[in-house]
C-alpha positions in Angstrom: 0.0 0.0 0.0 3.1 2.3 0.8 4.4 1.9 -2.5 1.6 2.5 -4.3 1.1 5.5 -2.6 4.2 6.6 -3.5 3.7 5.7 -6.8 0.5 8.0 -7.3 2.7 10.7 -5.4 5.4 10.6 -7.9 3.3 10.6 -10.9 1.0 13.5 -9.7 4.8 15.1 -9.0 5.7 14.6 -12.1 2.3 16.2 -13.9 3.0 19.0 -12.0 6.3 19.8 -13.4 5.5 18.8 -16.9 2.6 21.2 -16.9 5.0 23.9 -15.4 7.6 23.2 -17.9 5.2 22.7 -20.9 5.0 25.9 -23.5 2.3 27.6 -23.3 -0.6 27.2 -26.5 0.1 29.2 -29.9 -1.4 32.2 -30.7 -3.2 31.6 -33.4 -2.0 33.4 -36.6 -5.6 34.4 -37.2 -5.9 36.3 -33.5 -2.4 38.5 -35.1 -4.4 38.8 -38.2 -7.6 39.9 -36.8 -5.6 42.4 -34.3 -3.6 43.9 -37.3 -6.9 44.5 -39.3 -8.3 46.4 -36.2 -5.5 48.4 -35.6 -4.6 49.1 -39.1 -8.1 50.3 -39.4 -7.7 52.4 -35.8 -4.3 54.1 -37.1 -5.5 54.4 -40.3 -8.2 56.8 -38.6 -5.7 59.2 -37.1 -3.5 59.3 -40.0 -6.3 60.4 -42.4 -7.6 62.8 -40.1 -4.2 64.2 -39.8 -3.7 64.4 -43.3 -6.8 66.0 -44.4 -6.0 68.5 -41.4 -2.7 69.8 -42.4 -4.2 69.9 -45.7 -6.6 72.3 -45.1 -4.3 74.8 -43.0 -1.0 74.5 -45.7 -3.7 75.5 -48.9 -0.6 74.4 -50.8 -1.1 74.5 -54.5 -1.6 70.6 -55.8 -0.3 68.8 -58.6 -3.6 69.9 -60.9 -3.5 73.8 -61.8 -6.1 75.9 -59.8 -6.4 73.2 -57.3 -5.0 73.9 -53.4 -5.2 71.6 -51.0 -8.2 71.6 -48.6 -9.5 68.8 -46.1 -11.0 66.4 -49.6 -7.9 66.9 -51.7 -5.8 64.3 -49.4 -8.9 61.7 -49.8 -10.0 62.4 -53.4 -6.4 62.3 -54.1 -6.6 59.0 -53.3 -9.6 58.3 -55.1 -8.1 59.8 -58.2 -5.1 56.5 -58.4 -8.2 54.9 -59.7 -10.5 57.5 -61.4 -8.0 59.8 -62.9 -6.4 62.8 -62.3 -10.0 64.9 -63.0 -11.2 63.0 -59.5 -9.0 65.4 -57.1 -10.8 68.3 -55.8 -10.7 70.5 -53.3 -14.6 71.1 -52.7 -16.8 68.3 -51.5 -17.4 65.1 -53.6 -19.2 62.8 -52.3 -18.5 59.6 -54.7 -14.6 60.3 -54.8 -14.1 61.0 -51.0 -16.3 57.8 -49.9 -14.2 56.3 -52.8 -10.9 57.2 -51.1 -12.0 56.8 -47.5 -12.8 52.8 -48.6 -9.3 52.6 -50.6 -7.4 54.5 -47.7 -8.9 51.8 -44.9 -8.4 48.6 -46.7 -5.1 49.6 -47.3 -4.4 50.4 -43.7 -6.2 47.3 -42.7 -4.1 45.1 -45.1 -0.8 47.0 -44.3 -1.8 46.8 -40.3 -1.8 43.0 -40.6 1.8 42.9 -41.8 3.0 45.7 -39.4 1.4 43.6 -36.5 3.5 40.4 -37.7 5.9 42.1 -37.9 5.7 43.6 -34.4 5.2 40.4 -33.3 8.2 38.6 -34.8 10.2 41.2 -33.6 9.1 41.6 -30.0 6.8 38.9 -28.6 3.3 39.0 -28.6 3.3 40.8 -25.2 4.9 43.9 -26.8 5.4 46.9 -24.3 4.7 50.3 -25.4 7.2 52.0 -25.8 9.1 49.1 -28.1 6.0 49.0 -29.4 5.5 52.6 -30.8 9.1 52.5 -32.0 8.7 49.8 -34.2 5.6 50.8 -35.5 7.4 54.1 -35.9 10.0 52.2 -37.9 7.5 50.6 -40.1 5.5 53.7 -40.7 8.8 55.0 -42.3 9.0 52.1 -44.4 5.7 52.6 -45.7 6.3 55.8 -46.7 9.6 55.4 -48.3 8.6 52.4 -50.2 4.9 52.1 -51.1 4.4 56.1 -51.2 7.9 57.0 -52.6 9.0 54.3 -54.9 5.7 52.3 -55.9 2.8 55.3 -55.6 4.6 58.0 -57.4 6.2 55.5 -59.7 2.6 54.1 -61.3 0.5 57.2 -60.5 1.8 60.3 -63.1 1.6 62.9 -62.3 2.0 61.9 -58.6 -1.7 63.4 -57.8 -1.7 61.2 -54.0 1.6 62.8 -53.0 1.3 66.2 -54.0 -2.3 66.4 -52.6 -1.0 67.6 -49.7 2.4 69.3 -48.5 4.6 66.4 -49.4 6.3 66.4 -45.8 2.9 66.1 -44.6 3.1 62.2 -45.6 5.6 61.7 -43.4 3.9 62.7 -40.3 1.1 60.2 -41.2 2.8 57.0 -41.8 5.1 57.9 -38.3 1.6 58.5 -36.4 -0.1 55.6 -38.3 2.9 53.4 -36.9 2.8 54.7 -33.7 -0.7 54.2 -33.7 -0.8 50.5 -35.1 2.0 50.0 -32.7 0.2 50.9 -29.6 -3.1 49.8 -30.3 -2.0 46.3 -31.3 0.7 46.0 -28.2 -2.5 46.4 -26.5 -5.1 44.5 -28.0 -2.2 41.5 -28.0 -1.4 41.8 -24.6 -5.6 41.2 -23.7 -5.2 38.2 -26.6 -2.0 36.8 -24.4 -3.3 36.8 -21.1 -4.9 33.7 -21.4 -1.3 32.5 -21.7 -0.7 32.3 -25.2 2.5 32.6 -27.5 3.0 33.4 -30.6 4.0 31.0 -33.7 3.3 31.3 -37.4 1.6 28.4 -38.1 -2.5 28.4 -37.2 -3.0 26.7 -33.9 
């Protein structure tokens, strides 16, 4: 009887420190996609806003004659990589700025996924803030060196997105919408990890 019970002691012993030792569950790669669509979407918001913003106070001419920027230039700017240089205006138009608000959040959404894998890979998926905001600062840059500078300006001519606004003005809002998808997902992945989970790039 004394063995036995020392048996059962052992192995209940032992399933303790296997459990302790055991790595905790994936993460599931669609939880990092569905956090970088809702941050990519949340910075998305402030970088727009922040666009169409300093738009309006530069009233710098634009890229089409007779046309300043104003808060709809940044968005039907946008509008006009697929309807043409004749979309951009500076007074409000309703089919080219909802146009341009759809094109400007699917791409944030779509670009948020990639900057919150990236985050991930780079830092965990319990990111602190402050790492956080740095690399999404980092990324931001990226965006705007390569998809604004080398692949927007290269098919779009004449570059109607970039000179919609103050060109410098682009690189405020990819840094804030790097910040922001850097802080918002930290956040939303720390919630996702509290239930113990760890990050891997396969689907759990």
């Amino acid at each position: 009887m004394t063995t036995a019970g020392n048996t059962a002691t052992l192995d209940r012993r032992a399933g303790e420190d296997y459990a302790e030792s055991a790595p905790a569950p994936a993460m599931p790669a669609r939880t990092v996609v569905g956090v970088g669509l809702r941050a990519g979407v949340a910075a998305g918001a402030v970088m727009i806003a922040w666009e169409m913003t300093a738009a309006e106070i530069a009233r710098e001419p634009t890229v089409v004659a007779g046309i300043g920027s104003s808060t709809w230039t940044p968005v039907t700017g946008i509008a006009s990589f697929l309807l043409g240089v004749d979309a951009l205006s500076a007074s409000f138009a309703p089919g080219a700025i909802v146009l341009g608000l759809l094109v400007h959040f699917a791409m944030s959404a779509v670009l948020g996924v990639a900057g919150t894998a990236a985050l991930v890979w780079v830092l965990g998926y319990r990111p602190g803030p402050v790492g956080a905001a740095l690399c999404g600062f980092a990324y931001g840059l990226f965006l705007e060196v390569v998809v604004m500078n080398i692949v927007v300006t290269s098919i779009q001519d004449p570059d109607v997105v970039y000179r919609a606004a103050p060109e410098w003005t682009w690189w405020v809002a990819h840094g804030a919408y790097g910040i922001g998808l850097g802080l918002v997902g930290a956040l939303m992945l720390q919630r996702r990890g509290e239930g113990g989970f760890s990050f891997q790039s396969t689907t759990a």
